[in-house]
C-alpha positions in Angstrom: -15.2 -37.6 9.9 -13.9 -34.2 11.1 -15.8 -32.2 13.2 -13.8 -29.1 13.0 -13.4 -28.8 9.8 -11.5 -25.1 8.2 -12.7 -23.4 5.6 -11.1 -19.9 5.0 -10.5 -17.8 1.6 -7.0 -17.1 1.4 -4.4 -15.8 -1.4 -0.7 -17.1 -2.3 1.5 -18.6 -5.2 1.5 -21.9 -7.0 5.2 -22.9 -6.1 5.5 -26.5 -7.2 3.4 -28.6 -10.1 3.9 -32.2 -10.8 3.4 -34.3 -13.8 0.9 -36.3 -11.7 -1.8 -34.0 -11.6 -1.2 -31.9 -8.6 0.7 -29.5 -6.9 1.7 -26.9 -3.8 0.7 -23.7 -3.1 2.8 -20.4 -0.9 0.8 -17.9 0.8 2.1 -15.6 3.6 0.9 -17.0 7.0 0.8 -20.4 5.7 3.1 -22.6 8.2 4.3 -25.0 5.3 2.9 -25.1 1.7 -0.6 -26.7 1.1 -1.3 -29.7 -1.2 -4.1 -29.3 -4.1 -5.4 -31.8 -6.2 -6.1 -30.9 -10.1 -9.8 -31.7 -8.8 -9.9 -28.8 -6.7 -9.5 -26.2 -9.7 -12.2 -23.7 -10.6 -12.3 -22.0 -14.1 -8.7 -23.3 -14.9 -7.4 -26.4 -16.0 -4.3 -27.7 -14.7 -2.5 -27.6 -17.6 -3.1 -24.0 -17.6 -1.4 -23.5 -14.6 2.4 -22.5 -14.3 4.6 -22.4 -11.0 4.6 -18.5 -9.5 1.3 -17.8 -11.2 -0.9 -16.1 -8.1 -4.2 -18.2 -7.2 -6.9 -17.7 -4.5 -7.7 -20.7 -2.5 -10.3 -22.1 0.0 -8.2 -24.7 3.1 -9.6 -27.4 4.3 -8.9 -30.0 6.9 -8.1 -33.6 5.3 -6.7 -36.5 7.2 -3.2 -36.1 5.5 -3.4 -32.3 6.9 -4.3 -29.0 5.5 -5.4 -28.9 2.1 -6.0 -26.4 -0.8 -9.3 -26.7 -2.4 -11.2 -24.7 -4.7 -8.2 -23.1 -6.3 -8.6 -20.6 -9.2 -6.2 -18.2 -10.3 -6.1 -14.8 -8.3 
């Protein structure tokens, strides 16, 4: 799997949801937006969730890229 796997806390803004169950997240440093799943919420449920609301966020290495996981709201 991945070896070098990145796991850092980090802060920014949900800036896109979709009707599909996930969306994209902002944050200052961040070279383009990261994905998140609706599986990678903690203490929110997606539907809860609106675009510019501010989360905190864990990223992760997937094969697609960088990832948000273990998003909740800031």
């Amino acid at each position: 799997m991945f070896n070098n796997l990145t796991k850092k806390s980090m802060t920014g803004t949900i800036k896109r949801l979709t009707d599909k169950g996930f969306g994209f997240i902002t944050g200052e440093g961040l070279q383009k937006d990261l994905f998140f799943h609706s599986n990678s919420l903690v203490g929110v449920s997606f539907d809860e969730l609106h675009e510019g609301d501010a989360v905190s966020f864990e990223t992760e290495e997937s094969p697609k890229g960088l990832n948000a996981t273990n998003v909740q709201r800031a």
